[in-house]
C-alpha positions in Angstrom: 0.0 0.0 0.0 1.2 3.3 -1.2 1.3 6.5 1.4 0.9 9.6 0.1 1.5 13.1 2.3 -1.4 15.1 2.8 0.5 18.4 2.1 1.9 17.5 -1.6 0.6 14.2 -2.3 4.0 12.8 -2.8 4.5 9.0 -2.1 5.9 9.2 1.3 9.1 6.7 1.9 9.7 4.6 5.4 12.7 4.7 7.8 13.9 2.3 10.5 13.7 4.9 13.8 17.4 4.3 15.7 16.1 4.6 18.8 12.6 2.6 19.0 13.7 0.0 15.8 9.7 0.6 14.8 9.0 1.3 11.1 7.8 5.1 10.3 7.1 7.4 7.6 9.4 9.9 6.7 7.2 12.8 7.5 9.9 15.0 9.3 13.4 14.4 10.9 11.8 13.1 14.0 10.2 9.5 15.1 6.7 10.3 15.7 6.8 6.7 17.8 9.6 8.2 20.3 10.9 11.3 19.3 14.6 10.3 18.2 16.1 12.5 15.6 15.8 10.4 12.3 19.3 9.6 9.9 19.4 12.1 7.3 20.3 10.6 3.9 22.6 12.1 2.0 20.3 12.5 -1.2 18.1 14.5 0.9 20.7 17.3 1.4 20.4 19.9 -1.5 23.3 20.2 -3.4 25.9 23.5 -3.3 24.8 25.8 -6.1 26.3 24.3 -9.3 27.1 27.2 -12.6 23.4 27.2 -14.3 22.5 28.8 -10.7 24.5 31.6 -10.8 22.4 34.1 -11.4 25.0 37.7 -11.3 25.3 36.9 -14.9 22.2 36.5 -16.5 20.4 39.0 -18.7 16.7 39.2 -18.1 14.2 40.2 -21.4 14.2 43.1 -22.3 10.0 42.1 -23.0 8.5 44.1 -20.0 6.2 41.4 -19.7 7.9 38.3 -19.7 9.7 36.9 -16.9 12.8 34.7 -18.6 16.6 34.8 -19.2 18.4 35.4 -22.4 20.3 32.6 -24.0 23.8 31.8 -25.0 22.5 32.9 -29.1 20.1 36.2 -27.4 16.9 34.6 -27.2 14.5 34.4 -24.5 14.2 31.0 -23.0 10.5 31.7 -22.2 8.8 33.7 -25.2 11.7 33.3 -27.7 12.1 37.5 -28.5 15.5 38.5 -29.4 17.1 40.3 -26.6 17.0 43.9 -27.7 19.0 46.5 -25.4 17.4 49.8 -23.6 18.9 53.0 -24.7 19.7 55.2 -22.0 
């Protein structure tokens, strides 16, 4: 039988609880049985920023309406307009 969490609907994994040895979800980083601090897995821990995340060098659309990023060849990733710059 499948558990999903109430929040996001997710399928919702189990964990042996160090302390008690019982069975429970992995609905938080504590046992709800006893209270001992769960193991953290090391695929749970977000990775350090990588180079798509810098985000000092992007250039934003010059489309006033549209949210996205200019590409390596100067076209918007999210409505495809060329990037065209504002004269000051």
């Amino acid at each position: 039988m499948k558990t999903l969490c109430e929040t996001c609907s997710q399928e919702v994994g189990s964990v042996g609880c160090p302390q008690c040895k019982e069975e429970v979800l992995k609905m938080g980083p504590y046992c709800y049985q006893c209270g001992a601090q769960l193991v953290i897995e090391a695929e749970s821990i977000p990775e350090p920023p990588g180079e798509e995340d810098d985000f000092a060098g992007r250039v934003l659309c010059s489309d006033g309406a549209c949210i996205g990023v200019i590409d390596e060849k100067g076209i918007c990733k999210v409505c495809g307009k060329p990037y065209t710059p504002v004269s000051e």
